[in-house]
N, C-alpha and C positions, 0 to 999 in steps of 0.2 A: 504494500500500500504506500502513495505517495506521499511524502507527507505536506504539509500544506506549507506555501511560500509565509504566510504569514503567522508565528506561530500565535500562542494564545500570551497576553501578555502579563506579568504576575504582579498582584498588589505590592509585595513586599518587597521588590526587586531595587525598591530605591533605601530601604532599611528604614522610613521614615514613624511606618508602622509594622511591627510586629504581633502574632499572634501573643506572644510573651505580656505585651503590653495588656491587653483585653479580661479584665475583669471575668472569673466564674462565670458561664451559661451564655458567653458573646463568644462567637466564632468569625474571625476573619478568613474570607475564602479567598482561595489561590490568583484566582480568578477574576476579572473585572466582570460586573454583569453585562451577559448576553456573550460575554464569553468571547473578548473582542480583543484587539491584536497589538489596543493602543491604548495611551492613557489619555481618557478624554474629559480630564480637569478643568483645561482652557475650553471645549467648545460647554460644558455646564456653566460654568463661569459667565459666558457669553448670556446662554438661555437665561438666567438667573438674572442679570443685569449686574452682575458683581464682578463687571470685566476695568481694567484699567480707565475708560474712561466714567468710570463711579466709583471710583473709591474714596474721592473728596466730601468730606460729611454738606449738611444740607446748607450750611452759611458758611460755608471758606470761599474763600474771593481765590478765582482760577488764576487771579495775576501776580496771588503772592508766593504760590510755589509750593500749596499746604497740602497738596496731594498725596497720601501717606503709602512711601510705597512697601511702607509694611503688608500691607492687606492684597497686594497682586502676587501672582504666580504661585497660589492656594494651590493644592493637590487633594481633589475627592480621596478617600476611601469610604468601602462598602464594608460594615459586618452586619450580621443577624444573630439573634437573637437564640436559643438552640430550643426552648421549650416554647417559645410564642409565636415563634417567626418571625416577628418584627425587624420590619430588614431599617436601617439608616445611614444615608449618606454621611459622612463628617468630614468637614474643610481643615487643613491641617495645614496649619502655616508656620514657616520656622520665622522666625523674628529675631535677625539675623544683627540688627540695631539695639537690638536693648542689653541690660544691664545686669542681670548676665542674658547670655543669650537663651532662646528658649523656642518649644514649640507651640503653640497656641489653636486652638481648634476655633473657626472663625465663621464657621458654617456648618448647619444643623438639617437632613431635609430626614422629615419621620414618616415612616411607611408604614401602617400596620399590615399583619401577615396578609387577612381578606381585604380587598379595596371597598372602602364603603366604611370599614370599622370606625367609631368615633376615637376618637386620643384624646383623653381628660388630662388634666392638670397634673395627675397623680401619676400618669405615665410620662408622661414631659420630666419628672422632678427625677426619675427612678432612673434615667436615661446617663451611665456611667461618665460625664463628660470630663469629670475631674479627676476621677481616678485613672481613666484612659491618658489625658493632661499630664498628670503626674508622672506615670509610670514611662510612657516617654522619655521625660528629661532626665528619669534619674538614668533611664539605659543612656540614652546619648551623653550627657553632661553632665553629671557625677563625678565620673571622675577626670574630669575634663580643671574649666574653672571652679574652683573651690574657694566659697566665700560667703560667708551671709549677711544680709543688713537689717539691723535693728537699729532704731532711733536714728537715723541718719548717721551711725557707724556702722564699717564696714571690718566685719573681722575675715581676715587673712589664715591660709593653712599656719603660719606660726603661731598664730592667736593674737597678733598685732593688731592692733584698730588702727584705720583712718577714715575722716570724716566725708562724706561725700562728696561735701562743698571744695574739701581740698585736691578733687581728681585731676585738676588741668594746674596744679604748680606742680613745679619740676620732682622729677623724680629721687635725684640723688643718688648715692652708693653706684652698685652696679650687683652684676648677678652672683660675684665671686661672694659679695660681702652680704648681700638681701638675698634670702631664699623664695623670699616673696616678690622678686625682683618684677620676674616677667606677668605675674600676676596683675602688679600694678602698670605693666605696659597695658594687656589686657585691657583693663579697665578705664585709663588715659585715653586709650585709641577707642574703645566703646563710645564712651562717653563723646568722643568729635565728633563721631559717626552718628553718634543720637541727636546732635545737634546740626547734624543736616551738612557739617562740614564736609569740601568737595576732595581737601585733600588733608588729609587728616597727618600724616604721616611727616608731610613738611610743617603744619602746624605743631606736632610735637616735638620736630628740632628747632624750633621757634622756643618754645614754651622754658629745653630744657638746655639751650644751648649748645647744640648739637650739628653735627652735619649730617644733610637730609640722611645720607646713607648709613650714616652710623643709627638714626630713626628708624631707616627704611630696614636693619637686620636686625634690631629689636621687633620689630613686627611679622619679620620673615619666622624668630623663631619661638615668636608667640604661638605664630600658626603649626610652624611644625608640633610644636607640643599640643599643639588642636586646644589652646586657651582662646583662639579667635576662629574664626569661619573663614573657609579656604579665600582667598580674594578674587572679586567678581571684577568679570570683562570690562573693561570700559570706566571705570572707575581709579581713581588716583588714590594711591596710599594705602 
């Protein structure tokens, strides 16, 4: 038998979700429904109306730039439900800008098993999104950046605090002497990038007195330790 030019394409193949992740009694299937060849994220996106040109909330002014593109290039996935059938699409965004970085589920579409069935309020609530949320980040980024914030401090794997306010003044030491060194590049470079900054990279040899490049290998091996997100085409720093 031949086998087909197009094979079947598999939810998990991007690692963004995993069965691992899913809560007791929810099944993610191998499968895209209809059992299709392609990930068809961007044309739901489309149908939805929650394509790039709507991702600006309902009063941002299109001239100032408020366009948030946290919320484009969403990825459906499908699971069901194992005892009710209840199948649900969920929008699964990496949020690649924030502090620390994170995946975020950003769209919800609810199916009950029969078409026609009502969804009450009480199955809306039951609906795993946080523990799905959770279990996520801690696969991905756990052991990634390591940090938490209370009160507007920031504790560090040595158990150092700094304050958030003090993210963008200069760093100091170096890696030899801070264990927490690239941690706080991490953080420095997040934090530009949440502020929309275009090149983040030469702003932080700005910031700490540096030449770009000696900036630019602090962020190369931020990344290599996968404390940052790989860096994206077409963007500076």
């Amino acid at each position: 038998m031949r086998e087909s030019s197009s094979p079947y394409a598999r939810q998990d193949a991007d690692g963004m979700i995993l069965q691992e992740d899913l809560p007791d009694g929810w099944h993610l299937p191998t499968r895209f429904p209809g059992e299709r060849s392609d990930d068809a994220s961007t044309q739901i996106d489309a149908i939805l109306g929650y394509d790039d040109s709507n991702t600006a909330g309902p009063n941002a002014d299109e001239s100032d730039g408020s366009t948030q593109d946290e919320t484009t290039d969403g990825r459906w996935r499908y699971v069901e439900h194992s005892v009710t059938g209840t199948r649900v699409f969920l929008r699964l965004q990496r949020q690649m800008f924030a502090v620390p970085e994170e995946v975020r589920i950003t769209g919800v579409v609810y199916l009950p098993w029969r078409p026609g069935d009502p969804i009450t309020s009480r199955l809306l609530r039951e609906l795993p999104t946080a523990q799905i949320e959770a279990a996520i980040n801690k696969r991905l980024f756990a052991m990634k950046r390591k940090h938490t914030i209370t009160g507007g401090k920031i504790t560090l794997p040595s158990g150092r605090k700094i304050a958030e306010r003090d993210l963008l003044k200069p760093l100091g030491g170096t890696a030899k002497q801070d264990p927490d060194f690239y941690q706080r590049v991490a953080l420095q470079h997040g934090r530009l990038v949440q502020q929309d900054d275009k090149n983040p990279s030469a702003t932080m040899a700005q910031i700490n007195g540096v030449a770009l490049t000696t900036a630019q290998g602090w962020v190369a091996k931020a990344r290599t330790r996968r404390l940052l997100p790989p860096g994206r085409r077409g963007r500076a720093g």
